[in-house]
N, C-alpha and C positions, 0 to 999 in steps of 0.2 A: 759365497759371493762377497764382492766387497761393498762397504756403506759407499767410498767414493773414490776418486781417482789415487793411485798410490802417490802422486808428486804431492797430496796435501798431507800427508801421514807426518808426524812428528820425527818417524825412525829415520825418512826419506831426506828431511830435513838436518837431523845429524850425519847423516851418511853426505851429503853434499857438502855442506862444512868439514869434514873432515878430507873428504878429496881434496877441497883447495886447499890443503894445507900442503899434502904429498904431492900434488902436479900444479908445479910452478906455470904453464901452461894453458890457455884457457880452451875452449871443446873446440872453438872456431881457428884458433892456431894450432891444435893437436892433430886435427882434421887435413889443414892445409901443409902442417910437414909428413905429415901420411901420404898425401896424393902425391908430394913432391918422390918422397923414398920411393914409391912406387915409377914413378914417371922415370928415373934416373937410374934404376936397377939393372944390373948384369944381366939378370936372368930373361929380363919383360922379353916375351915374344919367343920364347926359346923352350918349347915342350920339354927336355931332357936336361933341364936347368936343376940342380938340387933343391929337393923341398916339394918338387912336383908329383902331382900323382899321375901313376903309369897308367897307358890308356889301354885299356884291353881288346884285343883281337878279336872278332865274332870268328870263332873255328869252325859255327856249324852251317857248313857249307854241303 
């Protein structure tokens, strides 16, 4: 078990410093060009778009 919540650990603390370093980006703009990509996509709404997983057939009929 843990003493307390992981966001107060010291390693939790390097690790977050150190992502700001790598993504010029903050979580609330990384977020917001995510929903965008998503919104604006070829594939959105398209079952047989690449990337998708095939849906399987119940055969037992």
């Amino acid at each position: 078990m843990r003493d307390g919540p992981f966001d107060a650990t010291l390693e939790f603390a390097r690790f977050k410093e150190a992502m700001r370093g790598v993504l010029p980006v903050s979580k609330k703009g990384l977020d917001e060009l995510v929903k965008a990509s998503k919104e604006r996509s070829p594939g959105k709404g398209d079952p047989k778009a690449p990337g998708r997983k095939r849906v399987k057939k119940n055969l037992s009929m």
